[in-house]
Steps between C-alpha positions, in 0.01 A plus 500: 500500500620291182678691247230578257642312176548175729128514579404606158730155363298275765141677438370214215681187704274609807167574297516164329589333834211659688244405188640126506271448803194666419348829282552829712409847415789750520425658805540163670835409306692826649333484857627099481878564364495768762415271787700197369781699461475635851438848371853517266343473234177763372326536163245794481228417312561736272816368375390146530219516245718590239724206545142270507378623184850454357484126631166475349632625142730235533263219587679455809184549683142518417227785666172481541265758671268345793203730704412387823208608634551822752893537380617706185626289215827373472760330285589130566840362309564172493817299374501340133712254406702678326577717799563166721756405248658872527501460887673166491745648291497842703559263858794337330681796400439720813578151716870448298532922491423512887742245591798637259443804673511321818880290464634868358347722804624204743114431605480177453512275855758310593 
């Protein structure tokens, strides 16, 4: 398992990636970083909310409740464009951070 302030550093980088697609519910965001990540990575719900109405605040992302007939009600985020400037910005750093980190830990392929 990640050490927890790595994942904590990465947790807004993979909400706004996951929301650039398509509005999920947060439920569906941890079960999906979870299974992308091959099980490394794991947000409980619990903790994850938080961090989405934080995003929200920031007009990162923007909720909206939806019912479906037969299902409980549930909380759909989408990406603003604000937050799809943030992520552009976010990829950049974590791109030139992850590849510093690379030539110093000699990970980088020859």
């Amino acid at each position: 398992m990640l050490d927890r302030e790595l994942k904590k550093g990465s947790a807004e980088l993979l909400i706004l990636s996951l929301l650039e697609a398509q509005p999920r519910h947060g439920y569906d965001l941890s079960k999906l970083i979870e299974a992308r990540s091959g099980g490394v990575l794991t947000f409980r719900v619990a903790s994850l909310y938080p961090l989405l109405y934080r995003l929200e605040k920031r007009g990162w992302i923007q909720g909206r409740w939806i019912e479906k007939a037969g299902l409980r009600r549930r909380r759909y985020y989408k990406l603003t464009s604000v937050g799809a400037n943030v992520l552009a910005s976010q990829r950049d750093t974590w791109k030139e951070f992850a590849q510093a980190i690379s030539r110093i830990a000699g990970l980088e392929s020859v």
